[in-house]
Structures are given as structure tokens and as C-alpha cells.
C-alpha positions in Angstrom: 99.1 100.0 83.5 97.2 102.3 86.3 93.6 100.4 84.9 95.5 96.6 86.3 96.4 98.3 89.0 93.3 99.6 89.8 91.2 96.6 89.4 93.7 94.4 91.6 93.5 97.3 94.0 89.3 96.7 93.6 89.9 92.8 94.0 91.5 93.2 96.9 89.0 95.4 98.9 86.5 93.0 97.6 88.2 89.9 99.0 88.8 91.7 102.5 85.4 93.1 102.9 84.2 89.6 102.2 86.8 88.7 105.2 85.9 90.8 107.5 82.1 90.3 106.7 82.4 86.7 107.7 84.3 87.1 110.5 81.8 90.0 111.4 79.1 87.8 111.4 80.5 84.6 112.7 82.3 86.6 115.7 80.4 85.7 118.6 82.0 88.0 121.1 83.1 90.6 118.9 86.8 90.5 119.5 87.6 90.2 115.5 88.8 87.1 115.6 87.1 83.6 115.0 88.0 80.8 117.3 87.6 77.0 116.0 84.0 77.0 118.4 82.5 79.9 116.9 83.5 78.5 112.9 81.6 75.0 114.2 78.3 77.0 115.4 78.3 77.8 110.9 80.1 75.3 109.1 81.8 71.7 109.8 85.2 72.2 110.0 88.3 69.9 111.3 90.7 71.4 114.1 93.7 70.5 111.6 92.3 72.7 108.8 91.8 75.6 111.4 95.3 74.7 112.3 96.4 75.3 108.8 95.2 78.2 108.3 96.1 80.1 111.9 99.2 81.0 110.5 100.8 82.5 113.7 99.2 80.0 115.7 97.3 81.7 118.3 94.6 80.0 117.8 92.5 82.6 116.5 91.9 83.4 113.3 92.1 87.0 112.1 90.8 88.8 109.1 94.0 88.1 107.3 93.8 84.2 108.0 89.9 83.8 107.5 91.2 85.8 103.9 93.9 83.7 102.8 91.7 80.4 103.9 88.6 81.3 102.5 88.3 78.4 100.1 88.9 75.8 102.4 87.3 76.9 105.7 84.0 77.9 104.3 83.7 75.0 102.1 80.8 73.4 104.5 78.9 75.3 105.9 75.1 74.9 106.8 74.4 78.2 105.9 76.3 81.0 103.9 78.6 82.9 107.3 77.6 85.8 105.7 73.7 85.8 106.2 74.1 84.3 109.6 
């Protein structure tokens, strides 16, 4: 039981470093969140799927959002967010 644990502990550091890489490198002013603008500089991307996935509509998106959205947001992109 401690080995599951441990790996779904593992998979979930993996999937938010992967988070915070690509916010870390899409981030243009380094305030740790992405706005709609910044996403567009790296990947087409429609305000209604940024809307779904800023889940306490601020209209940012946090670590936690960019996380959970991951599949959809960062479907196309010119160029992998991450080597930006």
C-alpha cells in the first residue's frame, strides 16, 4: 500500500513541476500566472477554452488551472511552452 502511495505521490510532483515549468516559461512578467495574451505568444488558443479552465475566473490562470487544463490548453502550440 505505501509503494501506490508513493508513486501517486511521484505522479503528482511530476504533473506540477510540469505546471509550473510551463507557466515559468510562458510567464512574461513573472507574476505566476498566465493571462490569455501571454498563452497566444506560444500556442493558438480560444478565449472560451481559457475561460474553461480559469476556474475562479480571474482571468488568470494559476499553476493549479494550467495543471488541471493541461491537455486541452497546450494542444496547439507552435512550439513545446516548455523550451520557449
Amino acid at each position: 500500500m505505501k509503494q501506490v502511495g508513493l508513486v501517486l505521490l511521484m505522479f503528482f510532483a511530476a504533473s506540477t513541476a510540469h505546471a509550473v515549468d510551463r507557466v515559468a516559461v510562458v510567464d512574461k512578467n513573472g507574476d505566476n500566472k498566465l493571462t490569455l495574451l501571454e498563452i497566444r505568444e506560444v500556442c493558438k488558443l480560444s478565449a472560451s477554452l481559457f475561460n474553461a479552465a480559469d476556474k475562479n475566473k480571474d482571468g488568470f490562470l494559476n499553476v493549479k488551472e494550467v495543471r488541471t487544463g493541461k491537455r486541452y490548453l497546450f494542444a496547439n502550440c507552435k512550439v513545446d511552452p516548455r523550451k520557449v
